[in-house]
Each structure stands twice: as C-alpha cells, then as structure tokens.
C-alpha positions as CSV (number, residue, x, y, z in Angstrom):
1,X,0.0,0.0,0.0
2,X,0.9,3.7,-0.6
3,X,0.1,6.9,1.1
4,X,-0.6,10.5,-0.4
5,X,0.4,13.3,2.1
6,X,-1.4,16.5,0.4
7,X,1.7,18.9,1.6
8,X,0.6,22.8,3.0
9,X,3.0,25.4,2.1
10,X,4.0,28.7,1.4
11,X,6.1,28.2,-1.7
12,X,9.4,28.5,0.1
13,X,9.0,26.1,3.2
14,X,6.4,23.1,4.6
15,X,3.6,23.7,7.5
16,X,4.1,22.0,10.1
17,X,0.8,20.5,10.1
18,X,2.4,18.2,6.9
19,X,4.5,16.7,9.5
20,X,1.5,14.9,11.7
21,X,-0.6,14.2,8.5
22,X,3.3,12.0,7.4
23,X,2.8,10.4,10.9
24,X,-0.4,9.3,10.7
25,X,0.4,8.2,6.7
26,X,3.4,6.4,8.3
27,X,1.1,4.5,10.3
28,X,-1.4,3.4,7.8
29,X,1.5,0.7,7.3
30,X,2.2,1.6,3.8
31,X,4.8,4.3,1.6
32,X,4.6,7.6,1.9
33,X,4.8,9.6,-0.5
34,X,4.0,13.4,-0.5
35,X,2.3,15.9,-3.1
36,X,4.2,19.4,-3.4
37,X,1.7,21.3,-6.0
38,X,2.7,24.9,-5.9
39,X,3.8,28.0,-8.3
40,X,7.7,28.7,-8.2
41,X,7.6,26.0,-5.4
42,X,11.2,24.1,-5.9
43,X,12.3,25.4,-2.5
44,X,8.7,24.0,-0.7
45,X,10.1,20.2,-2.5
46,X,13.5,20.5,-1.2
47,X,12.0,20.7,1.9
48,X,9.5,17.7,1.9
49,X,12.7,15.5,0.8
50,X,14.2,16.3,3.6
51,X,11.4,14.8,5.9
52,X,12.1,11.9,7.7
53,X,10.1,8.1,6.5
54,X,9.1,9.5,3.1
55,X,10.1,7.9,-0.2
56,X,9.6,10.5,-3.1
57,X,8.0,13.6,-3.4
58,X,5.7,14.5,-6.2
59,X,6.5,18.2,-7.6
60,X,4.1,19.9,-9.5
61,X,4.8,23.8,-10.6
62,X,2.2,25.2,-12.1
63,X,0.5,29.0,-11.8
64,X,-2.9,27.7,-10.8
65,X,-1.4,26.3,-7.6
66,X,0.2,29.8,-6.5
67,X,-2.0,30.4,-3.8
68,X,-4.1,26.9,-2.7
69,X,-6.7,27.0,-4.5
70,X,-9.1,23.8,-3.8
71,X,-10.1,23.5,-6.8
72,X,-7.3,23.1,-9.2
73,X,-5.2,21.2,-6.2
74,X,-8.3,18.4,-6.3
75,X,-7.8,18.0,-9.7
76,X,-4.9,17.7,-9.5
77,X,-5.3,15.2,-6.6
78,X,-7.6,13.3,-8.5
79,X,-5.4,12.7,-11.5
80,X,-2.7,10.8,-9.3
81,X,-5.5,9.0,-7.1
82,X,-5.1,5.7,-8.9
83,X,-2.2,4.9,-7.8
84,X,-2.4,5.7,-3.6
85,X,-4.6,3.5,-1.1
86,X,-5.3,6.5,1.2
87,X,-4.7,10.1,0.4
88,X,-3.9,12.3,3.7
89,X,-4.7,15.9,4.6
90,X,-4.4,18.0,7.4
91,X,-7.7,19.2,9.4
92,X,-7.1,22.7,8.6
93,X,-9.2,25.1,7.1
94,X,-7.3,24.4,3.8
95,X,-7.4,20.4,4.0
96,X,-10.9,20.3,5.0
97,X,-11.6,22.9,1.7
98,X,-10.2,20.1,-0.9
99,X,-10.5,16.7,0.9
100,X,-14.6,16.8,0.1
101,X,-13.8,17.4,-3.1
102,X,-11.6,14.6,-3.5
103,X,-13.7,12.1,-1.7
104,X,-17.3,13.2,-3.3
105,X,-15.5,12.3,-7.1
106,X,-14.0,9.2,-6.2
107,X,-17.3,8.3,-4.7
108,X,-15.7,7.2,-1.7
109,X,-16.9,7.9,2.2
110,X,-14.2,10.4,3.9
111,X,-12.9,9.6,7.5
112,X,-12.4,13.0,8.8
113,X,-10.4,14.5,11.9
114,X,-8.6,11.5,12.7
115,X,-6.7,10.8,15.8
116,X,-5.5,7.4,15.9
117,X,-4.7,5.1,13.6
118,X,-5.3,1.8,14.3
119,X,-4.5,-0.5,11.1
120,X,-4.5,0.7,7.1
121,X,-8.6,0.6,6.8
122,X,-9.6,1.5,11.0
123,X,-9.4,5.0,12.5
124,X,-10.2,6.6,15.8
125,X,-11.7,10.1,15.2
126,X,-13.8,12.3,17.9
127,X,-17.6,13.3,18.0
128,X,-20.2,14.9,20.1
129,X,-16.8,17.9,20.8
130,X,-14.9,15.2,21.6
131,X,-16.7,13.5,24.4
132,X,-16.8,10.6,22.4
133,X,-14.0,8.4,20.1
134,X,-15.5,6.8,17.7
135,X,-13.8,4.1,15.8
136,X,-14.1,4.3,12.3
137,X,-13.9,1.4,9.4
138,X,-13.0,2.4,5.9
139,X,-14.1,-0.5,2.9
140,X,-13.4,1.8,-0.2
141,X,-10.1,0.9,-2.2
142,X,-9.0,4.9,-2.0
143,X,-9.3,6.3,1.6
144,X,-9.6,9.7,1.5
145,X,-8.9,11.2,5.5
146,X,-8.2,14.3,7.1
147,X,-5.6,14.1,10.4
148,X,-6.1,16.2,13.4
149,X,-2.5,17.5,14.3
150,X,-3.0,17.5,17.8
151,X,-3.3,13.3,17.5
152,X,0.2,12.9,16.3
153,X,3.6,14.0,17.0
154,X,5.2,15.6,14.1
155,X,7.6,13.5,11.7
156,X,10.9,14.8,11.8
157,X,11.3,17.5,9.5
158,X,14.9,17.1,8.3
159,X,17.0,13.4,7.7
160,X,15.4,11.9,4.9
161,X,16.5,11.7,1.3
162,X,13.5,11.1,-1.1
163,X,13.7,11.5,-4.5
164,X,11.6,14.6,-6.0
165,X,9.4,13.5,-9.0
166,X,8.5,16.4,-11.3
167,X,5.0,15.7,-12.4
168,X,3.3,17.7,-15.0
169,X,-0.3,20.2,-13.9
170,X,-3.4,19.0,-14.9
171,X,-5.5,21.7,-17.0
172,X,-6.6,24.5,-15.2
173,X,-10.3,24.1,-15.6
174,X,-11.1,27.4,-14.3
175,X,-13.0,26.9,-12.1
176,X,-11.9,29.1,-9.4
177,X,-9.4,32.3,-9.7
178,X,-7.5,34.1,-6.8
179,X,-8.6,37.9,-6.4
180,X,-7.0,39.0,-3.7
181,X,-5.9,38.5,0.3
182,X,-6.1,40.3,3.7
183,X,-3.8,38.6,5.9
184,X,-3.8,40.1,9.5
185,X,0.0,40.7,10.8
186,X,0.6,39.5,13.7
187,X,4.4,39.4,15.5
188,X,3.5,36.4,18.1
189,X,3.2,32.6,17.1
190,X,0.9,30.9,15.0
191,X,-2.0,29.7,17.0
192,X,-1.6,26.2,16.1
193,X,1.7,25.8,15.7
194,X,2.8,28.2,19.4
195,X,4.1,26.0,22.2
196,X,2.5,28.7,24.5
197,X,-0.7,29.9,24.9
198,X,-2.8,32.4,26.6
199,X,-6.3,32.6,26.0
200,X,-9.2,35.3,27.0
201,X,-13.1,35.0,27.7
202,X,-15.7,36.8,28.1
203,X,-15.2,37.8,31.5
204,X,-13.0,39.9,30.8
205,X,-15.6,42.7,29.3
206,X,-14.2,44.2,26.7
207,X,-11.6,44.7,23.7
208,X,-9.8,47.0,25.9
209,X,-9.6,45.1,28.9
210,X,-8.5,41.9,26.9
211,X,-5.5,43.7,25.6
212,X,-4.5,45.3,28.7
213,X,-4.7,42.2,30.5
214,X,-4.2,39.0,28.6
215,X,-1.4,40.5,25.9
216,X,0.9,41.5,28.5
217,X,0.9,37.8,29.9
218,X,1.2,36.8,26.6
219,X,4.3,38.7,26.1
220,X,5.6,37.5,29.3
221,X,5.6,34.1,28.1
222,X,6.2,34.2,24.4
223,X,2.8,32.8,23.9
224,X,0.0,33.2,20.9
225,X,-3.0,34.9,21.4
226,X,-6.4,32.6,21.7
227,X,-9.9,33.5,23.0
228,X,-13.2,31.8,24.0
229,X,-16.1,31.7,21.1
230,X,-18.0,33.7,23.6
231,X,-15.5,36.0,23.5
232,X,-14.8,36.6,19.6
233,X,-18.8,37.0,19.2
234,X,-18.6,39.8,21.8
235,X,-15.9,41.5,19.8
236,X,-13.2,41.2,22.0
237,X,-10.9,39.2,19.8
238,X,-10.3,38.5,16.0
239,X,-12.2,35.0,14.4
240,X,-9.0,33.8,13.8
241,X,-7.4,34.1,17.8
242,X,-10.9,31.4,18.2
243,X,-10.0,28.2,20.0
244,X,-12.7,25.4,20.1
245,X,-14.7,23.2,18.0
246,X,-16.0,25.9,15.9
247,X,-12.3,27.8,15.9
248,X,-8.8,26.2,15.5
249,X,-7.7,22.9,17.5
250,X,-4.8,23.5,19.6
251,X,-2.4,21.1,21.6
252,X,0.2,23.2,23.0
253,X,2.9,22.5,25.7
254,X,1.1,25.1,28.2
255,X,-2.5,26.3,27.5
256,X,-3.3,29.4,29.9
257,X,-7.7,29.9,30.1
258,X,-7.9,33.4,31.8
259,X,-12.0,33.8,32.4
260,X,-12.9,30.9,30.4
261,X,-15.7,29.0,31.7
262,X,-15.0,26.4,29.8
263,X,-17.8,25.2,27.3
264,X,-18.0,22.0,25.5
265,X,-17.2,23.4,22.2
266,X,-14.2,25.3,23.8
267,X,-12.9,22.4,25.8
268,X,-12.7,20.4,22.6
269,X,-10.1,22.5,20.9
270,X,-7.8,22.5,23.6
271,X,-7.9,19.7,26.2
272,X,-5.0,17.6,24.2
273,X,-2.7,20.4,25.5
274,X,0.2,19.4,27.8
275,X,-0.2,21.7,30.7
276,X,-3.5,23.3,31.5
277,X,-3.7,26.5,34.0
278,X,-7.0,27.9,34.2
279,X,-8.3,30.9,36.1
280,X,-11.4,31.7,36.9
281,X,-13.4,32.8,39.9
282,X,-16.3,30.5,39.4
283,X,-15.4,27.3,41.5
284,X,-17.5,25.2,39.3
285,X,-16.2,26.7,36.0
286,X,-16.0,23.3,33.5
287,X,-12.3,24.8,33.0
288,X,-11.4,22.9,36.4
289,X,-12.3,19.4,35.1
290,X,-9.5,19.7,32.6
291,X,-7.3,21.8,34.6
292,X,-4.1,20.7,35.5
293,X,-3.6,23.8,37.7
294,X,-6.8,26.2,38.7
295,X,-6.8,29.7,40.1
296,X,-9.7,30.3,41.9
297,X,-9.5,34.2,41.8
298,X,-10.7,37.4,40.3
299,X,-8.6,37.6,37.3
300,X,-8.6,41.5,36.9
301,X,-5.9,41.4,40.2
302,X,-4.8,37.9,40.0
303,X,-3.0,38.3,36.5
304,X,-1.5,41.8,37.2
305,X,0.0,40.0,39.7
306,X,1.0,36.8,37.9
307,X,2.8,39.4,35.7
308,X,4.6,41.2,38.3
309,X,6.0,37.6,39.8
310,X,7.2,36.3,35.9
C-alpha cells in the first residue's frame, strides 16, 4: 500500500501540520509519499525531501497552484489517485476545503479528523466535541482522510533523502481564480503551531480590557494569542485568535484559560494540550475538570500580579 500526504505550504517552506498528517500516513503501514503542488515552489520540494520516513516527493509547478486553491489542487489530486490506497490531509481550514472534493469524485466515504490510527482501513476520530471516540472502518479501495495534528507528534522534519518526481499540472479548468488576500500581521506565534498559549473569555468585558490584561501575559511568556467563542462574538478578539470546535484545535505544551468557563465546544479545541492552567473565579467553571492547575481568583488582580511575579 501507498500513502498520499497533500503537503501545505507557502512556496518556500512546509507547515508544520504536513508533518502529523506523514505520521499518521506512516502508520497506515504503507509508503509515503507526498504531493508538493505549488507555483515557483522548488524550495517547498526541497524541503518535503528532507522529511524523515518518506520515499519521493511528487513536484508539481504550475500558476494555478500559486495560492491553494481547492479547486485546481483536487484536480490535481484526482489525476494521481489511482495509484495511492489513502490520500492524507491536514484538518485545517485548507485540508478540509479540498479533501470533500476529492472524496465526493472518487465516490468514496471520507474519514475525517482522525486521531488514531489503528491499522490501514480502522481509524479513531472524535464526535459529540470530543466527548466521544469513535472508531471508524473504511471499505473503499482509496481512503480519502483528514488528520487532526493534535493526534500525532510531528515527523521529523529534516533526515530523509527522497527522490523529487516532477509531475506535469493538470489543466486548469477554471473553475476558481484568486482575487486577492487580507492577511492580519501579527508578530506572536501561529496559533496552532505556538508552544505557548494564553487565552481570554468573556469575562474579561471588553476589547480594551482583553488587551490590557491578557497580551501583556502573553508577552511575558512568548505565547499566541487565543480567546473563547463567547468572547470573539462579543468582539473582543479577531475570528482567527478562536480556540474550540468551531475555531482552530490546539495542543500546545502550556495552555493558559484566563475567564474561560470552559464550554464544551471550547474544551474540545484545547484539552490535548500538555499543561492546562485555568483561572477563573467561578469554582465550578468546567475549565477545572481539565485543569491541571486552577486559580480560583478574580482575574482582573490575579493576573497583574501573575505578571509582576514572571
């Protein structure tokens, strides 16, 4: 058997997400091989050589793939499908955008959000906001499947040798064209790739008070910026800083909830994460069932002073 790894990039270098999905591909008990489809993208192929347990890379340059597009990339999927058992994706926003695709042509059932691999057709993946595993079988001859990151550790990104394959681009069918991007700057870590971070709810009561009080904690710890659903709707924090079911799954090695009370939907987007501190001054805040340390204190003088003793 042989496993597709749908690589995320930037043209120059790999996500890091590409690493779990090779992990999970590795486990399938198969080859891996990995799909670089990009525009000017010979640097991003270098790169996925270089990653540990994979045997070739597939390289294909072509315009339409300059900026992830799902619909020339599932083409483009679709045209090397014959020859892979599963095909792998990351459960980001960009995976989840072309694996349907994929799937719905091939006419096959997608396993999605997979956590645990447990042999080349049976899958773990969470429902219900993960309060529930369920385990999965897939019967089609192609499985198509997206990975959660936060279920495997990433391969190691530099070690291997595999050959690059230079494969030519399906028509562009035109489906699709790129107009234009607003990409918010932002000088901290990538939410789902930080090591550290410090999230804000709703108690904190406004935009103002969420930057005077969780940012500075953040910057005292090198840590991304999350926040609560509740939160985001109330303004208080950009849709992409949203942690939770409904936001971006996290599993860093420290996850700091400052007035989180810890909803379902929130609690499934970050409970993986190493080290949980939560504070709140709710005693039965839901945040304290997953807490590995809890504050029970107003958080308007108990981070202040957090920051004081960092």
């Amino acid at each position: 058997m042989t496993a597709l790894v749908i690589a995320e990039h930037d043209n120059n270098s790999i996500r890091p997400a590409t690493l779990n999905t090779v992990t999970a591909a590795a486990q399938c008990d198969g080859v891996v091989h990995v799909l670089v489809a990009g525009h000017n993208a010979g640097a991003a192929a270098a790169a996925a050589a270089q990653i540990a347990g994979i045997s070739q890379v597939i390289h294909v340059d072509a315009e339409q793939f300059a900026h992830g597009l799902a619909e020339p990339l599932a083409e483009q999927v679709l045209a090397l499908a014959a020859n892979y058992s599963h095909i792998l994706f990351a459960a980001t926003a960009s995976g989840k955008n072309v694996a349907p695709r994929v799937a719905a042509r091939l006419d096959v059932a997608q396993v999605s959000d997979v956590t645990k691999v447990l042999s080349a057709d049976t899958f773990e993946r969470p429902i219900y906001a993960g309060n529930a595993v369920a385990t999965v079988q897939a019967q089609d001859a192609v499985k198509v499947i997206t990975v959660r990151s936060t279920g495997f550790d990433p391969t190691a990104a530099s070690g291997g040798a595999a050959a690059v394959q230079t494969t030519p681009a399906v028509a562009d069918a035109g489906q699709s064209r790129f107009v234009g991007s607003e990409i918010a700057q932002n000088d901290r870590p990538e939410l789902t790739a930080a090591k550290v971070i410090v999230s804000g709810g709703r108690a904190l009561g406004s935009a103002e008070k969420f930057n005077e009080i969780i940012a500075p904690l953040a910057d005292k710890l090198g840590a991304a910026l999350g926040a609560s659903r509740a939160a985001v709707d109330a303004g208080y924090a950009p849709n992409d800083w949203q942690v939770g079911q409904t936001g971006k799954i996290v599993a860093p090695q420290l996850y700091v909830a400052v007035g989180i009370s810890g909803a379902i939907q929130h609690l499934a987007g970050m409970k993986d994460s190493k080290v949980i501190v939560a504070i709140n001054k709710d005693p039965e805040a839901p945040i304290f069932s997953v807490a590995d340390y809890g504050l029970e204190a107003d958080l308007f003088s108990a981070v202040p002073e957090l920051i004081r003793t960092l």
